[in-house]
VOKERO-606795 format. One line per field, with one value per atom (N, C-alpha, C): atom name; x, y, z negated; residue number from 1. Coordinates in steps of 0.001 Angstrom, whole numbers, padded with zeros to 6 digits. Example, Ala and Ser with C-alpha at 12.3 -4.5 7.8 and 13.67 -1.06 7.14 Angstrom:
at = (N,CA,C,N,CA,C)
X = (013190,012300,013200,012850,013670,012900)
Y = (-005690,-004500,-003300,-002250,-001060,000030)
Z = (-007800,-007800,-007800,-007080,-007140,-007870)
i = (1,1,1,2,2,2)
// end
This chain:
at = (N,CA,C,N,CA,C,N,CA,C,N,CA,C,N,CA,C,N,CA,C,N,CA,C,N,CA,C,N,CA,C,N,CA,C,N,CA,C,N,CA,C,N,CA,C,N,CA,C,N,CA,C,N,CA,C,N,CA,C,N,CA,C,N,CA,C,N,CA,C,N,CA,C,N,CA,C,N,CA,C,N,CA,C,N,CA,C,N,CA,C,N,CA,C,N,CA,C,N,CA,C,N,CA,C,N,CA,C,N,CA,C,N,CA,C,N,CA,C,N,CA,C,N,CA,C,N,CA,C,N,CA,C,N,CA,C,N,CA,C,N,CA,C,N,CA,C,N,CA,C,N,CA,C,N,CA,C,N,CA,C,N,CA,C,N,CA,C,N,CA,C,N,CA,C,N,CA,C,N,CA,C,N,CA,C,N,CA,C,N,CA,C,N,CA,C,N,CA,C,N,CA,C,N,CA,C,N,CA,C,N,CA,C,N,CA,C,N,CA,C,N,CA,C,N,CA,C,N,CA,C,N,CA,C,N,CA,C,N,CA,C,N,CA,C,N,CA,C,N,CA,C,N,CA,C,N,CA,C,N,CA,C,N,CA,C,N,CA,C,N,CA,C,N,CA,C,N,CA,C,N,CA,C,N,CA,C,N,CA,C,N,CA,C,N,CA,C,N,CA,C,N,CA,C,N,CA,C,N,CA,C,N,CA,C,N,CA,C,N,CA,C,N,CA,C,N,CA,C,N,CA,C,N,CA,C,N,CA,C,N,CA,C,N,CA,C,N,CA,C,N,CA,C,N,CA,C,N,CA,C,N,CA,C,N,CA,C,N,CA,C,N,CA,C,N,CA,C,N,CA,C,N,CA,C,N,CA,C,N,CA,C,N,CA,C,N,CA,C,N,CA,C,N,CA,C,N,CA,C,N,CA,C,N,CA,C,N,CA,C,N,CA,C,N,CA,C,N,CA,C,N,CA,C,N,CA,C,N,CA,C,N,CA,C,N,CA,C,N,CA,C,N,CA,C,N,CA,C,N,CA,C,N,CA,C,N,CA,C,N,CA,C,N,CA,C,N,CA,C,N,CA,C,N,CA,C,N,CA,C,N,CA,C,N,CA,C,N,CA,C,N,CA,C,N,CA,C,N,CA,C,N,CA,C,N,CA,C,N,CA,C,N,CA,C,N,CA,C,N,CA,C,N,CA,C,N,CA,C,N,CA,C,N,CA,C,N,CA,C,N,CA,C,N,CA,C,N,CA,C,N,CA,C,N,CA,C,N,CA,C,N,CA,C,N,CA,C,N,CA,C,N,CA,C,N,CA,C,N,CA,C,N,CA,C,N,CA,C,N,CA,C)
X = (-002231,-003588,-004508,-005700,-006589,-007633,-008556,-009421,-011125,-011992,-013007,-013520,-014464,-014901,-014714,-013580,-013451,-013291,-013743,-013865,-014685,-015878,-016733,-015822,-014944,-013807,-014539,-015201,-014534,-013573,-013032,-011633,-011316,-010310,-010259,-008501,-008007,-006825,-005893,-005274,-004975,-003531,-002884,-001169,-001131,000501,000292,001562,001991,003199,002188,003656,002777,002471,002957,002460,002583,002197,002161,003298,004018,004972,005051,005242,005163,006668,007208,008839,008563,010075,010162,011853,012204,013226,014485,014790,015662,015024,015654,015523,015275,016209,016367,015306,014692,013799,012297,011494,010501,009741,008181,006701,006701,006518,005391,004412,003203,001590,001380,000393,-000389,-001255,-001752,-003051,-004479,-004540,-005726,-005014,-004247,-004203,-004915,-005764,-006498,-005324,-005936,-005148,-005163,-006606,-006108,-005270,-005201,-003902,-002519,-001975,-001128,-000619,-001809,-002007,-001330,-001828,-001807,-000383,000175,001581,002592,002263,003082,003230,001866,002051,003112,002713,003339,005060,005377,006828,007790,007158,007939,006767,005797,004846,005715,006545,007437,007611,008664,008659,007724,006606,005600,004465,004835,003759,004386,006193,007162,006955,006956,006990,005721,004553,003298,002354,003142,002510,001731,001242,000163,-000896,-000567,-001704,-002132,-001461,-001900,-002822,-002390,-003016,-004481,-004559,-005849,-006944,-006164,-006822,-007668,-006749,-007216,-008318,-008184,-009049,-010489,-010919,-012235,-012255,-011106,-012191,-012627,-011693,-011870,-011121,-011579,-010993,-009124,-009127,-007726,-007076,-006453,-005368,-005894,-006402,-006230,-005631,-005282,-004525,-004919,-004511,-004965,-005226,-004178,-004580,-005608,-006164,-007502,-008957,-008706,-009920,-010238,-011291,-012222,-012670,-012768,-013999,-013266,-014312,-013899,-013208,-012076,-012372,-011926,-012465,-011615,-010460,-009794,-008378,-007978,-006420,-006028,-004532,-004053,-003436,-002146,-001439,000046,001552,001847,003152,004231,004378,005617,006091,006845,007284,006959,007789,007376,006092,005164,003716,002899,003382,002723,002784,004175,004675,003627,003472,002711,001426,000835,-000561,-000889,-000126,-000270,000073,001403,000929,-000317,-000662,-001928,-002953,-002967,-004285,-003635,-003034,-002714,-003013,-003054,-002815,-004070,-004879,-006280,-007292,-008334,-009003,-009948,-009710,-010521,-011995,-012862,-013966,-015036,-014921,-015677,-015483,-013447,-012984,-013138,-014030,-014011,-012452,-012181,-010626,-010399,-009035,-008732,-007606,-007196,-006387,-005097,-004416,-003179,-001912,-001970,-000954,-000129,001141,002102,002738,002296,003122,004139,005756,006329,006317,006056,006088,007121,008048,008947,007881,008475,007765,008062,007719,007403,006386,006019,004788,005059,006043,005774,005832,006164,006366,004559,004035,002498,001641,002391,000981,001044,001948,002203,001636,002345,001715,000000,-000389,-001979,-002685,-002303,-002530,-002730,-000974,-001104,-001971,-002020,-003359,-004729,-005161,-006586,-006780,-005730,-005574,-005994,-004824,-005041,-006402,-007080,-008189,-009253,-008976,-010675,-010263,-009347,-008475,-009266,-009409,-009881,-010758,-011849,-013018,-013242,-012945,-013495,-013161,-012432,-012053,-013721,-014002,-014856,-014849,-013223,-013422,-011759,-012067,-011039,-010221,-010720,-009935,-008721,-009204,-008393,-007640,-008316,-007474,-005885,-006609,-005369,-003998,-003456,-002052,-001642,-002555,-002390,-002353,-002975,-003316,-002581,-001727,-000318,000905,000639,002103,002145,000674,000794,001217,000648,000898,002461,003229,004697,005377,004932,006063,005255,004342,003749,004703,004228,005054,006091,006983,008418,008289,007770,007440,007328,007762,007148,006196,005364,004399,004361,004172,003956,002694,002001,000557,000386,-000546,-000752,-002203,-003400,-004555,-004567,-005280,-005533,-006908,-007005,-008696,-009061,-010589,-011108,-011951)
Y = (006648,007137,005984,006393,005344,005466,004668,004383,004477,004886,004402,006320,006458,007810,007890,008526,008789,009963,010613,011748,012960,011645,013306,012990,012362,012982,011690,011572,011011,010337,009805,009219,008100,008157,007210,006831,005566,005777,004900,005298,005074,005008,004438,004411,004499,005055,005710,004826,003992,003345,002560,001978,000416,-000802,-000933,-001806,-001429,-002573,-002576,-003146,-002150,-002855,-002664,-004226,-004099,-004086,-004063,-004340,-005865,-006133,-007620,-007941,-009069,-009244,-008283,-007633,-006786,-005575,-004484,-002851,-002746,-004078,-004156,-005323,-006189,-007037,-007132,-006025,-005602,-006806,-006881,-007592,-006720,-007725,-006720,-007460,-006732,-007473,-006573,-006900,-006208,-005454,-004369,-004070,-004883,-006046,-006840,-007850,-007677,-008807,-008127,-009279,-008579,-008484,-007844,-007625,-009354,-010267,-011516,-012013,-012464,-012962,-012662,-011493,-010685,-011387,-011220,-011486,-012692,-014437,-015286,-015305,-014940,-015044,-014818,-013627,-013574,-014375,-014712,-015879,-016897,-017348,-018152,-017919,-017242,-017194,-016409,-015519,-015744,-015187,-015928,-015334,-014067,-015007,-014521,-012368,-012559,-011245,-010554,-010498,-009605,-009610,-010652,-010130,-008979,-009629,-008349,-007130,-007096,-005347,-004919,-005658,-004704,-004687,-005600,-005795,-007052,-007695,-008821,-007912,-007380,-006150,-004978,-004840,-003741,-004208,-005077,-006192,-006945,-007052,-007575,-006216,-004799,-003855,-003372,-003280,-002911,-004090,-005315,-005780,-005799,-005313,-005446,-004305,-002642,-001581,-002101,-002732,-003122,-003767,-004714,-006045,-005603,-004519,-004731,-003287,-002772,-001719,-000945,000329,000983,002183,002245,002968,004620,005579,006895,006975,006634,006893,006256,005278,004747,005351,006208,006709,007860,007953,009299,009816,009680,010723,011309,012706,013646,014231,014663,015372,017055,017294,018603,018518,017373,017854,016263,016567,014830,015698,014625,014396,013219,013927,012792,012549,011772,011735,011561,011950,011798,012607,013647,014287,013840,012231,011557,011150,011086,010792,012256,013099,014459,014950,014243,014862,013883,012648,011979,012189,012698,012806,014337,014941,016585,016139,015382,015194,014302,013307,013060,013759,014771,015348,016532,017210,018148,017532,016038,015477,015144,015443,014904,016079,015764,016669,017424,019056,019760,020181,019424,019657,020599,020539,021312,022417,022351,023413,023707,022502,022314,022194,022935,023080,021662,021163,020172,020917,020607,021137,019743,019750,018656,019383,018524,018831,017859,017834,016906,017216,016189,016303,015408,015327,014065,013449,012080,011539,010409,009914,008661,007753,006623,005163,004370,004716,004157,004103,003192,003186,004525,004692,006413,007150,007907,008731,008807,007565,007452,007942,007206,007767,009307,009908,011314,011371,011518,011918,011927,010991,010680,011662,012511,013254,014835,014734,015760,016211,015381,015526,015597,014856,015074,016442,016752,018273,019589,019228,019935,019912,018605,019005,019193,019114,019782,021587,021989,023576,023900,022911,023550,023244,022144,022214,023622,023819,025445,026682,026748,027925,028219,029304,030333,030249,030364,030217,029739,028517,027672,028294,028814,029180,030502,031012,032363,031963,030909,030775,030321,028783,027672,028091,029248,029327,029707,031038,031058,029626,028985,028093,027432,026970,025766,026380,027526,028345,028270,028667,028099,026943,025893,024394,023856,024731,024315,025242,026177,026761,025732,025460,024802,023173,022801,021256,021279,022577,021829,021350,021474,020779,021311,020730,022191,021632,021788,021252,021783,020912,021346,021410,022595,022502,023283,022743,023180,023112,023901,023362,022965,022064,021649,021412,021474,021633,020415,019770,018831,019219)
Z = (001283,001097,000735,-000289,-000787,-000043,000245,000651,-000347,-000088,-001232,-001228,-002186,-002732,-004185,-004197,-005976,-006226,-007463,-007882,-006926,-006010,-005327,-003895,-003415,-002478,-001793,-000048,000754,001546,001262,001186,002433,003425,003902,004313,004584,004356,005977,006326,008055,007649,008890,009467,010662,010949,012176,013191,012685,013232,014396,014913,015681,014888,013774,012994,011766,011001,009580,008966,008479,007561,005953,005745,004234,003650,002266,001735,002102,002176,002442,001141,001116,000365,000399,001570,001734,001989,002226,002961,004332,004972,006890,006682,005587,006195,005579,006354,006189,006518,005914,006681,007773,008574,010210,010350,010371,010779,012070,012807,013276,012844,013529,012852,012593,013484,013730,012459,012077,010822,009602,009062,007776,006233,005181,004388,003686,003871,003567,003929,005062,005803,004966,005139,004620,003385,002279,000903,001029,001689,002354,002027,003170,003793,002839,002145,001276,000070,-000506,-001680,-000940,000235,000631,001080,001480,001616,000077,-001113,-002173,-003086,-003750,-004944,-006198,-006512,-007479,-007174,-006135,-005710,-005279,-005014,-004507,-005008,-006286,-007800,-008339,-008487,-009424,-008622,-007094,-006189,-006002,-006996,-006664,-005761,-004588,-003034,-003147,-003380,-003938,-004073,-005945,-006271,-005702,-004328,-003179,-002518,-002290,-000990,-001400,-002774,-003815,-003581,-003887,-004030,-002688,-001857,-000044,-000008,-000401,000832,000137,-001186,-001509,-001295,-000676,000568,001680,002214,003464,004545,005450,005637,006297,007074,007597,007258,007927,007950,009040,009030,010356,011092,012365,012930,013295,012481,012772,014238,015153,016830,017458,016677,017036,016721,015623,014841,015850,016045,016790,016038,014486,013629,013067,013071,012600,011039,010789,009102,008858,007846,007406,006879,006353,005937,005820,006551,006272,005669,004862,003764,004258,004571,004716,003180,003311,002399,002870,004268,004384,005382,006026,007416,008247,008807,009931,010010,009225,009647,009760,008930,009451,010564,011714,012687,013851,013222,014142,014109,013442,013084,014048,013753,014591,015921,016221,017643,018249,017418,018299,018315,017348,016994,018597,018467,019547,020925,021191,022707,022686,021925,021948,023033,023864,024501,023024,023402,022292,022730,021790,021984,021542,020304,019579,018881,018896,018134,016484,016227,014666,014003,013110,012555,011277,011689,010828,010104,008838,007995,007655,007687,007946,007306,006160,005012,004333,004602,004390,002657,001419,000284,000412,000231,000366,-001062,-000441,-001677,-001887,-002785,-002184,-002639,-001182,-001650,-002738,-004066,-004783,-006236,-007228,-008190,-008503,-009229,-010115,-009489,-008318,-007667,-007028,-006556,-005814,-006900,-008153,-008860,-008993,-009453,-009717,-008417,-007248,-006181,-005920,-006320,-006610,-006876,-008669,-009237,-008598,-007907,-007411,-006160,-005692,-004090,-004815,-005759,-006165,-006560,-007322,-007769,-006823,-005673,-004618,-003823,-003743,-002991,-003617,-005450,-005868,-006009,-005499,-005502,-004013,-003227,-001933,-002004,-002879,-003278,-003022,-004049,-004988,-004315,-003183,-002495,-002255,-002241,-001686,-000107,000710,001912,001918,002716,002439,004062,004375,006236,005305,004490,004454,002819,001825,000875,000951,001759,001983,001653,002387,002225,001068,000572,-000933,-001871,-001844,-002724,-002587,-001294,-001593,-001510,-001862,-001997,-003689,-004668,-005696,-006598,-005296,-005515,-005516,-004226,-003884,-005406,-005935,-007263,-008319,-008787,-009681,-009686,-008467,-008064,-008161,-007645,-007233,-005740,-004805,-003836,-002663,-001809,-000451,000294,000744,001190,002857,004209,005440,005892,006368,006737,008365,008521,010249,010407,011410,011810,013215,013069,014449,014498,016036,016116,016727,017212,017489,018534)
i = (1,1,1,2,2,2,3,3,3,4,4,4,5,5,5,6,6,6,7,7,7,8,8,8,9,9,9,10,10,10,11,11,11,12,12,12,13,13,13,14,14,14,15,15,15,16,16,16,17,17,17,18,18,18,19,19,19,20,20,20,21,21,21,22,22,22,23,23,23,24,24,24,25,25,25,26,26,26,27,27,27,28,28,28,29,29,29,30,30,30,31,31,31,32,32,32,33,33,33,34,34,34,35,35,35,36,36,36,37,37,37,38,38,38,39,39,39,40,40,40,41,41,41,42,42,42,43,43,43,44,44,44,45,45,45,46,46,46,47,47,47,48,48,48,49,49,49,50,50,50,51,51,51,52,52,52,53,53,53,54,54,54,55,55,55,56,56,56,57,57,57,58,58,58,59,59,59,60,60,60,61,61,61,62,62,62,63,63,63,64,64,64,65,65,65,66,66,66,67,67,67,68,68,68,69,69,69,70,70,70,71,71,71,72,72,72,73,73,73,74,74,74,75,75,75,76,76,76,77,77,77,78,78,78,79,79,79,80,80,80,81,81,81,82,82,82,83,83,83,84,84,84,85,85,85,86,86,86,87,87,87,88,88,88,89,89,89,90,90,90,91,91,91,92,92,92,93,93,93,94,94,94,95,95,95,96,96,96,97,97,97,98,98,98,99,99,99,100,100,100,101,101,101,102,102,102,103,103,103,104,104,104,105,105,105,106,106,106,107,107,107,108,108,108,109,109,109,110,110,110,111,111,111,112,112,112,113,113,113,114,114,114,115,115,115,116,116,116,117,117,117,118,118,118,119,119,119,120,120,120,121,121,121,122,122,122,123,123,123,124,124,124,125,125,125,126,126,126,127,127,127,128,128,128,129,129,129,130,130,130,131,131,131,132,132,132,133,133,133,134,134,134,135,135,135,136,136,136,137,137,137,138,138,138,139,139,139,140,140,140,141,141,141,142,142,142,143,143,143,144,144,144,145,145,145,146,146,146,147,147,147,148,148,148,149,149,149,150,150,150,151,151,151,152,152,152,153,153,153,154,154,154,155,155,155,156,156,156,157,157,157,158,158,158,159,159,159,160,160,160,161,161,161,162,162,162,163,163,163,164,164,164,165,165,165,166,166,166,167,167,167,168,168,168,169,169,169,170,170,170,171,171,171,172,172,172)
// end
């Protein structure tokens, strides 16, 4: 998820692990930061242990991009504010995101909308994926009443895509 307001959209972009992991030279040897590490640092570290590779994997130019949103990485289980619809790419973070949202005390009963597209981790697949989420949320833009469209509308989205999409509400 991006960070910033583009196209009209509010946008903010979280992880849900205990840390931050970036690709590292292998598959088993990932970056781990903390969350209190900024995306400079990061940037940092990596020029420094192989420039070469993480100009070629993109992760430099990730890391350039994040930090003029904003200085670090942050953790969905930390955030208290509120939204109408969060947006996952992957199962295991949809699964984590609903359980914290479920273990949370309900206050207001304001409804969150939590919808998992998978996307694989990588450039072409994110960008397509990109496309396809902006798509989807100027579709719920435009719903009339987004409580009674929703299911219609990503049942359209899953034959259109190819895709199945997991959705759940949870309240606040």
């Amino acid at each position: 998820m991006a960070a910033g307001c583009k196209r009209g959209f509010s946008v903010r972009s979280f992880g849900t692990g205990t840390h931050v992991k970036l690709p590292g030279p292998a598959p088993d040897k990932p970056n781990v930061y903390d969350f209190k590490t900024t995306y400079d640092q990061m940037y940092n570290d990596l020029l420094r242990k192989d420039k070469e590779l993480y100009t070629q994997n993109g992760i430099l130019h990730m890391l350039d991009r994040n930090k003029r949103i904003k200085p670090r990485p942050e953790r969905f289980q930390n955030c208290k504010d509120v939204f109408d619809l969060i947006l996952t790419c992957e199962e295991r973070v949809y699964d984590q995101v609903v359980e914290d949202l479920n273990s949370r005390e309900q206050e207001t009963c304001q409804p969150v909308h939590v919808i998992n597209v998978d996307i694989q981790d990588n450039h072409e697949e994110a960008t397509l994926g990109a496309f396809l989420i902006c798509e989807l949320c100027q579709c719920i833009q435009h719903t009339e009443d987004m409580e009674n469209e929703i299911d219609e509308l990503l049942q359209e989205f899953e034959e259109k895509s190819g895709r199945t999409f997991l959705h759940t509400v949870c309240f606040y």
